[in-house]
N, CA, C and O atoms as CSV, one atom per row, in Angstrom:
chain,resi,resn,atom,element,x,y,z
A,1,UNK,N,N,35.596,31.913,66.382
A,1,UNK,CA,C,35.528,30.555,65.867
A,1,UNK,C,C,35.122,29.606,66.994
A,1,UNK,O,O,35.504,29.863,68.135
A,2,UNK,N,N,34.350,28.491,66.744
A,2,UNK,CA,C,34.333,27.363,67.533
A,2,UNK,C,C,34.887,26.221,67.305
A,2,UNK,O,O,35.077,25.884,66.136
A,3,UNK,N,N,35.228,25.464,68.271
A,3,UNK,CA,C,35.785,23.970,68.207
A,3,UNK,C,C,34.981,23.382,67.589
A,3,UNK,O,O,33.752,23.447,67.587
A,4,UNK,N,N,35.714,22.757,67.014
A,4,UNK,CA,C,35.822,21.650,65.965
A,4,UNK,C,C,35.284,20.378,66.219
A,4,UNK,O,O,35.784,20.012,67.283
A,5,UNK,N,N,34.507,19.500,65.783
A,5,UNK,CA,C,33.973,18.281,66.586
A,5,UNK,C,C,33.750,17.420,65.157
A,5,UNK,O,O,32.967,17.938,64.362
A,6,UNK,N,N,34.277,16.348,64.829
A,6,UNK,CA,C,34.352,15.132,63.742
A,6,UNK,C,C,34.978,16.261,62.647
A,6,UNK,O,O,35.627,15.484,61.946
A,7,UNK,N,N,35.156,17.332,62.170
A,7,UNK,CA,C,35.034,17.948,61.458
A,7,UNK,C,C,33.772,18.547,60.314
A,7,UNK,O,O,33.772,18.673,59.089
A,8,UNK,N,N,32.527,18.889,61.608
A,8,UNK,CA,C,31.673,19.576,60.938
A,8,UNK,C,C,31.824,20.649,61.135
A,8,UNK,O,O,32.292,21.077,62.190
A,9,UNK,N,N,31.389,21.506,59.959
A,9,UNK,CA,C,31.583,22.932,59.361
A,9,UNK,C,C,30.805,23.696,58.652
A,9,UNK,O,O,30.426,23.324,57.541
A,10,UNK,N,N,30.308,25.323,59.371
A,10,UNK,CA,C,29.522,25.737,58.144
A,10,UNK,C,C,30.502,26.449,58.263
A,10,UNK,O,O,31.392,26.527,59.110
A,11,UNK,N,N,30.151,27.264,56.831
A,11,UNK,CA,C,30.803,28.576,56.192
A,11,UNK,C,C,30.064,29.732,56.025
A,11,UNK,O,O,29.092,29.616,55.279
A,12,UNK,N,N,30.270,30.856,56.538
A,12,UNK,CA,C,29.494,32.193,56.456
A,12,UNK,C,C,30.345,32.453,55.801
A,12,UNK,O,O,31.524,32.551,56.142
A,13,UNK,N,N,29.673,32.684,54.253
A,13,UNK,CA,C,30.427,34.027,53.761
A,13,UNK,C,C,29.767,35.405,53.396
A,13,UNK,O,O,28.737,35.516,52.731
A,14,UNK,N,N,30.469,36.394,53.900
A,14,UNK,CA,C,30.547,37.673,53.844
A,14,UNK,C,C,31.451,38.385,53.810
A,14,UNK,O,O,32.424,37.656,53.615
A,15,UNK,N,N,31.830,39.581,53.890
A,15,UNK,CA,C,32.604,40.689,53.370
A,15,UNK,C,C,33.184,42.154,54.302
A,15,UNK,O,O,32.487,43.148,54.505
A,16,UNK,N,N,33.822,42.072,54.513
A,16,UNK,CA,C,33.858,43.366,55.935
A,16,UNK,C,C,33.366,44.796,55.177
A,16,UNK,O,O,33.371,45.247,54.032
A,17,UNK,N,N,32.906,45.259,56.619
A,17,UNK,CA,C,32.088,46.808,56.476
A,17,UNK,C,C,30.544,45.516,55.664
A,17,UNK,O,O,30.177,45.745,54.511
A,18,UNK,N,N,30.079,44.672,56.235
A,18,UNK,CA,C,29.012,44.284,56.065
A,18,UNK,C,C,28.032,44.227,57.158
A,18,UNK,O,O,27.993,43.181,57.805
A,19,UNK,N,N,27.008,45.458,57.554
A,19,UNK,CA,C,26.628,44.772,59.097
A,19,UNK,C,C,25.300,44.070,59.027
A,19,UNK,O,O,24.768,43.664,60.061
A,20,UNK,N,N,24.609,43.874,57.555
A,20,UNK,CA,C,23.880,42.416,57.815
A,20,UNK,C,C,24.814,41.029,58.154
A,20,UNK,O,O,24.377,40.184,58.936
A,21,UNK,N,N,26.022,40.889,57.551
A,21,UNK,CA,C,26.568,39.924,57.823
A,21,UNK,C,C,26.905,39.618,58.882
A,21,UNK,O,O,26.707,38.468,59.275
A,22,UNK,N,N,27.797,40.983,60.020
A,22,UNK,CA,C,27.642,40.963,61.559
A,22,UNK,C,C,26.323,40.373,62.174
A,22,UNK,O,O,26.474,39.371,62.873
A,23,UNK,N,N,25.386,40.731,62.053
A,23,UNK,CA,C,24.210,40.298,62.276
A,23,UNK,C,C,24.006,39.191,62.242
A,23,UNK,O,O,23.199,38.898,63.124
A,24,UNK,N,N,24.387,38.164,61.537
A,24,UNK,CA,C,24.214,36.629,60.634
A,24,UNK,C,C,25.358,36.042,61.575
A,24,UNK,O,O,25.369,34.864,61.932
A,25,UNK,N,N,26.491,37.150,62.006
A,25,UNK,CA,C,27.464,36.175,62.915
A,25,UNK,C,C,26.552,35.830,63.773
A,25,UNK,O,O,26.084,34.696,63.875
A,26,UNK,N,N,26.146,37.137,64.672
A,26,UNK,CA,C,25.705,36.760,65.620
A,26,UNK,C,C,24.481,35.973,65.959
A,26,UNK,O,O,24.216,35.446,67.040
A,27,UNK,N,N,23.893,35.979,65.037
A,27,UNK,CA,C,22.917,34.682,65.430
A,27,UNK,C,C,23.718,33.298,65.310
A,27,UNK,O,O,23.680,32.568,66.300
A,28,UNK,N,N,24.536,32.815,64.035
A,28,UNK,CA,C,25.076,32.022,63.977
A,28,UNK,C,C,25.909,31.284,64.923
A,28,UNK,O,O,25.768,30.124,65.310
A,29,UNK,N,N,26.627,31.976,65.170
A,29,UNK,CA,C,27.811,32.180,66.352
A,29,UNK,C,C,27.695,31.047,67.486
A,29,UNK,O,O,28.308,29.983,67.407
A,30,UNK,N,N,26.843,31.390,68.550
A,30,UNK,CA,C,26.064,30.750,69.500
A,30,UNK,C,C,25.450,29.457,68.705
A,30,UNK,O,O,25.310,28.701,69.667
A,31,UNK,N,N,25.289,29.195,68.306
A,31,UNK,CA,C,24.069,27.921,67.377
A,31,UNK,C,C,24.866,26.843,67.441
A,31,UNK,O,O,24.618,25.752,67.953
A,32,UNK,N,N,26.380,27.414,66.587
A,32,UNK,CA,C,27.432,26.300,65.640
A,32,UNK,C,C,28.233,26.341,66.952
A,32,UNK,O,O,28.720,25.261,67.288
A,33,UNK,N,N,28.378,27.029,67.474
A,33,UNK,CA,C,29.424,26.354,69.227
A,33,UNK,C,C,28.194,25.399,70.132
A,33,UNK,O,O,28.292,24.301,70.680
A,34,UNK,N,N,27.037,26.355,70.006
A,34,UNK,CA,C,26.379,24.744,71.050
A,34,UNK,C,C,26.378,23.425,70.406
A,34,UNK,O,O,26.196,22.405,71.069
A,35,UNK,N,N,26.525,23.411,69.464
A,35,UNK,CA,C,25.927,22.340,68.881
A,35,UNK,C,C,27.546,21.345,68.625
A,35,UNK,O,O,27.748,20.137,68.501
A,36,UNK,N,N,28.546,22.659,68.632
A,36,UNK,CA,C,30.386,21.658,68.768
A,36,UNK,C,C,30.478,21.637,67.129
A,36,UNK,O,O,30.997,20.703,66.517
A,37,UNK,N,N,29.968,22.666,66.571
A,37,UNK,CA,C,30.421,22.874,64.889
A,37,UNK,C,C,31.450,23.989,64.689
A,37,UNK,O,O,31.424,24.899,65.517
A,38,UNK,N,N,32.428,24.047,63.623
A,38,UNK,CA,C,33.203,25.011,63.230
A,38,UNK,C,C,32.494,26.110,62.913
A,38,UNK,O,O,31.317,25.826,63.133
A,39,UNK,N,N,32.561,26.971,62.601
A,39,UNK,CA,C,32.004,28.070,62.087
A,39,UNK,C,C,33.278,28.530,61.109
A,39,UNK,O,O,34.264,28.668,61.834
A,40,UNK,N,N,33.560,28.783,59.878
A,40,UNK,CA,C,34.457,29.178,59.305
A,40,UNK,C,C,34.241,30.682,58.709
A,40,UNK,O,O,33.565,30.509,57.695
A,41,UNK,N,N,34.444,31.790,58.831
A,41,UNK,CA,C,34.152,33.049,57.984
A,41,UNK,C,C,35.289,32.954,57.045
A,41,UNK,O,O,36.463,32.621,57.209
A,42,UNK,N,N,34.446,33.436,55.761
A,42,UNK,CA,C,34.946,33.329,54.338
A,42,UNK,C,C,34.634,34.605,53.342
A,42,UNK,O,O,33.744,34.727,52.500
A,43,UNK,N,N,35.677,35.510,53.733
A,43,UNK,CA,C,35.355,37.023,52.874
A,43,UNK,C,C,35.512,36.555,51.533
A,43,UNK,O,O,36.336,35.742,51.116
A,44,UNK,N,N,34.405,37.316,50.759
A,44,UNK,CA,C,33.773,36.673,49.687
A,44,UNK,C,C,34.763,37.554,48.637
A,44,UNK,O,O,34.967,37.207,47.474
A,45,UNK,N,N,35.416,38.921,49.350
A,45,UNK,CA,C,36.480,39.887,48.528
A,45,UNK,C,C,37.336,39.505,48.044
A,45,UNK,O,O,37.797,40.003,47.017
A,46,UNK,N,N,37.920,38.284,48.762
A,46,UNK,CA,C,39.159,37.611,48.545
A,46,UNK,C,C,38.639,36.601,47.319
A,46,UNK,O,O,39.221,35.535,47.113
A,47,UNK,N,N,37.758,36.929,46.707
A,47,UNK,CA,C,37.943,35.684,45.595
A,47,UNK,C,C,36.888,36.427,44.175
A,47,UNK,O,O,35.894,37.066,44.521
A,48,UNK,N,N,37.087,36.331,43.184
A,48,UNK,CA,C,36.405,36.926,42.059
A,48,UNK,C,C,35.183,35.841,41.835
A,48,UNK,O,O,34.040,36.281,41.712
A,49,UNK,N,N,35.384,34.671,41.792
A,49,UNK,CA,C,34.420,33.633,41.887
A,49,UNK,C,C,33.601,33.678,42.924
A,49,UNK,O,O,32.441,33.583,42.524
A,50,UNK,N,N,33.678,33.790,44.190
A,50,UNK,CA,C,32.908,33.946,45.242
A,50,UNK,C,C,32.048,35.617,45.110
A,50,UNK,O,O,30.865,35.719,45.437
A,51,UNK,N,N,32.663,36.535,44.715
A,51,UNK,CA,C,31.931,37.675,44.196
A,51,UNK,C,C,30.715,37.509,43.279
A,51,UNK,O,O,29.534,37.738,43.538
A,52,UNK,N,N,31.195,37.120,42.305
A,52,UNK,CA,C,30.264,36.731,41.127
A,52,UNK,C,C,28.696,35.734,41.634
A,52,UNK,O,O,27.519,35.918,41.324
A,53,UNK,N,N,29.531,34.370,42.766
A,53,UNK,CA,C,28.090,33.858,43.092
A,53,UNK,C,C,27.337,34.418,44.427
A,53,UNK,O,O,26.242,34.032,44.835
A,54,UNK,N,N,28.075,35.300,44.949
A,54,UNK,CA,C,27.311,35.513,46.331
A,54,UNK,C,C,27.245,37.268,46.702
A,54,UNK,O,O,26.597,37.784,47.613
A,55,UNK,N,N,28.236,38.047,45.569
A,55,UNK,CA,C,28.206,39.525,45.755
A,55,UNK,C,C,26.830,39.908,46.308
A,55,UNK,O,O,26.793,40.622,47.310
A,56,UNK,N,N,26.019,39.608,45.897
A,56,UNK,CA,C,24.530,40.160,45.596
A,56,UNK,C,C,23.420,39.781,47.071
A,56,UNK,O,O,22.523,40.437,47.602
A,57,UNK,N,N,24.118,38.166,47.415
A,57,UNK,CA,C,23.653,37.514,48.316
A,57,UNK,C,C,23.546,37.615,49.965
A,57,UNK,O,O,22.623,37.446,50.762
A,58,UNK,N,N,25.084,38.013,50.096
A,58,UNK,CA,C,25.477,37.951,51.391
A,58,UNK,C,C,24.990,38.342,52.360
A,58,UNK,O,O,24.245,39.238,51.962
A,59,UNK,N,N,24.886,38.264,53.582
A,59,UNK,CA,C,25.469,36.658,54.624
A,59,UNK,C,C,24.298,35.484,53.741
A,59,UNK,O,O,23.099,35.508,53.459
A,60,UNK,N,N,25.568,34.415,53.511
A,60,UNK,CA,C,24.871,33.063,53.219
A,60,UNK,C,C,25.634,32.044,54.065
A,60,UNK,O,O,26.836,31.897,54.285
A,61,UNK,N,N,24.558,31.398,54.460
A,61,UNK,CA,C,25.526,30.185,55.812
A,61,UNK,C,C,25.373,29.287,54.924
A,61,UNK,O,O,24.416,29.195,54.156
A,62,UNK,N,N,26.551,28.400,55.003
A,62,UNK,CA,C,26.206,26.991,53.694
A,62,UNK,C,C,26.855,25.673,54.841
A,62,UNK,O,O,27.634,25.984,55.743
A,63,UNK,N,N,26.529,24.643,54.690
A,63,UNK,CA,C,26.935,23.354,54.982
A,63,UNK,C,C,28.502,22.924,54.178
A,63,UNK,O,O,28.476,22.526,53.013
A,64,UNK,N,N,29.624,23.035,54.825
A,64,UNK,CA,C,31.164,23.117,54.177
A,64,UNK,C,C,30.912,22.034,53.095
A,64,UNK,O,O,31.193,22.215,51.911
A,65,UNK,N,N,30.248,20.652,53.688
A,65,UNK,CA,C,30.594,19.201,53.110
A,65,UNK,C,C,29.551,19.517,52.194
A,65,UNK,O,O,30.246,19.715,51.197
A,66,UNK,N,N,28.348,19.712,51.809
A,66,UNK,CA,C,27.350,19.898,50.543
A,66,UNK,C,C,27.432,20.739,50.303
A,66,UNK,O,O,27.096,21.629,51.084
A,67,UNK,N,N,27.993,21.047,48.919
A,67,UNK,CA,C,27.549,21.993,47.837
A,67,UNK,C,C,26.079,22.419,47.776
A,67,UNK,O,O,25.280,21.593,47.336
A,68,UNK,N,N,25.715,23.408,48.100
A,68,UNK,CA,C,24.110,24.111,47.679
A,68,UNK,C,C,23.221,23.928,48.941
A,68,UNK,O,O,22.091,24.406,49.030
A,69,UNK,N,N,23.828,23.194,49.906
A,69,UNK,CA,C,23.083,23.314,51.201
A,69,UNK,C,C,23.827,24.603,51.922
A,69,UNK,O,O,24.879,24.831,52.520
A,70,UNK,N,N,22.720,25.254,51.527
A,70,UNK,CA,C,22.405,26.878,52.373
A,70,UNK,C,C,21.431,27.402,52.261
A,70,UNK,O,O,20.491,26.958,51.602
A,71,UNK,N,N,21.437,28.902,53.133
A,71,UNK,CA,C,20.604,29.926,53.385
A,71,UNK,C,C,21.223,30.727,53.181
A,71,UNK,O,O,22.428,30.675,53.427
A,72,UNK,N,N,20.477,32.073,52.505
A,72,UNK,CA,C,20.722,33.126,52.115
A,72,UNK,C,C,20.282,33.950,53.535
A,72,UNK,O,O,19.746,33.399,54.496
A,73,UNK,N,N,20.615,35.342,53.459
A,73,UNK,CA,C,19.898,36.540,54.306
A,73,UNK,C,C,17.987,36.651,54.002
A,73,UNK,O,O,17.563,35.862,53.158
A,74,UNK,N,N,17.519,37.077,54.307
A,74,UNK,CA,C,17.573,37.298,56.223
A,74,UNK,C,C,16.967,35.551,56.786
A,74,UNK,O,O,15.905,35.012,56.476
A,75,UNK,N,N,18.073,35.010,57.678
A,75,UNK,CA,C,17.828,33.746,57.784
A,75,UNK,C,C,17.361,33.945,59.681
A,75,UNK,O,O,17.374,35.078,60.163
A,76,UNK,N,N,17.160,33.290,60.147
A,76,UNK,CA,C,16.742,33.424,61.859
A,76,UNK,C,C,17.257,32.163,62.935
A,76,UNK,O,O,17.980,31.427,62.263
A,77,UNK,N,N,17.203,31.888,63.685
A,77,UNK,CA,C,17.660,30.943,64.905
A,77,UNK,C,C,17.337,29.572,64.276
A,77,UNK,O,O,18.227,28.736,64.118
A,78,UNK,N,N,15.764,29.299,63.837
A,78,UNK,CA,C,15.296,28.390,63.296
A,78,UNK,C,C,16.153,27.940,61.948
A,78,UNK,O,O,16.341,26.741,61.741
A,79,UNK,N,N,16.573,28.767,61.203
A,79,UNK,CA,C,16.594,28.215,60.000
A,79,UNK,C,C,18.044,27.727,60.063
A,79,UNK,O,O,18.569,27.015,59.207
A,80,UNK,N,N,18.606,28.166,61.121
A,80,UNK,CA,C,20.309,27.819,61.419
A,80,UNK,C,C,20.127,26.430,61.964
A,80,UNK,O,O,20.763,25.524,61.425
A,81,UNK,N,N,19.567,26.242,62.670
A,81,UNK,CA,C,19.421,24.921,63.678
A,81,UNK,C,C,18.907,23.672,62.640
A,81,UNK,O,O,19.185,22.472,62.638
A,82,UNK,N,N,17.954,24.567,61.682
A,82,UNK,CA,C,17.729,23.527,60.499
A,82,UNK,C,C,18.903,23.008,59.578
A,82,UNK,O,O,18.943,21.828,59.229
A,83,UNK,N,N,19.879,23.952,59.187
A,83,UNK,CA,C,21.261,23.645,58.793
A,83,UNK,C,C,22.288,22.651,59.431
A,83,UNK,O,O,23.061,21.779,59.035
A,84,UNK,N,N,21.935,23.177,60.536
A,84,UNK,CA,C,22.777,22.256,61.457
A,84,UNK,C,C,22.190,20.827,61.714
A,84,UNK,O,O,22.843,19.785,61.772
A,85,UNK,N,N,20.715,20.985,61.870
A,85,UNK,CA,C,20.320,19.400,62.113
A,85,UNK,C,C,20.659,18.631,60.585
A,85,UNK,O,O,20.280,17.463,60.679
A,86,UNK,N,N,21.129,18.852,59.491
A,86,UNK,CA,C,21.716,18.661,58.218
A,86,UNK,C,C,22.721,17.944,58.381
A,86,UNK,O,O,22.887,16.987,57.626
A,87,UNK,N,N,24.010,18.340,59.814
A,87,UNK,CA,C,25.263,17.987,59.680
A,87,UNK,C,C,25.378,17.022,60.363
A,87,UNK,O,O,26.444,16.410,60.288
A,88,UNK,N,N,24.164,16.467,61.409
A,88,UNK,CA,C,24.317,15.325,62.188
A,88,UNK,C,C,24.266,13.879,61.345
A,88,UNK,O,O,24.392,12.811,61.944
């Protein structure tokens, strides 16, 4: 996890024994700490609703505060930094 700064936040959700989603940390990871964002992981197992919209999807990085601001897989350095320039 990274520190916290005004309280911006994305959310990766994925699912363990997922290693595209490992993958999605790790690009993510580095991005949302330089930049002083949360990063929250959100196993998608733990919820029947989150199954239903993202089973199929996962790793999806979303913006915590907007609904529907995200990226699905396979996303890259660029398209994270584009998320993030979202939260400023």
């Amino acid at each position: 996890m990274t520190s916290e700064r005004g309280g911006r936040e994305l959310v990766l959700y994925h699912t363990a024994g997922c290693h595209l989603c490992e993958l999605a940390e790790a690009i993510a990871l580095p991005l949302v700490a330089a930049a002083g964002v949360r990063l929250r992981l959100v196993d998608i197992a733990d919820s029947d609703a989150l199954m239903e919209r993202y089973g199929t999807r996962i790793p999806v990085l979303a913006n915590a505060a907007l609904l529907g601001e995200e990226i699905g897989w396979p996303f890259d350095e660029a398209a994270v930094r584009g998320l993030l320039a979202a939260l400023s």
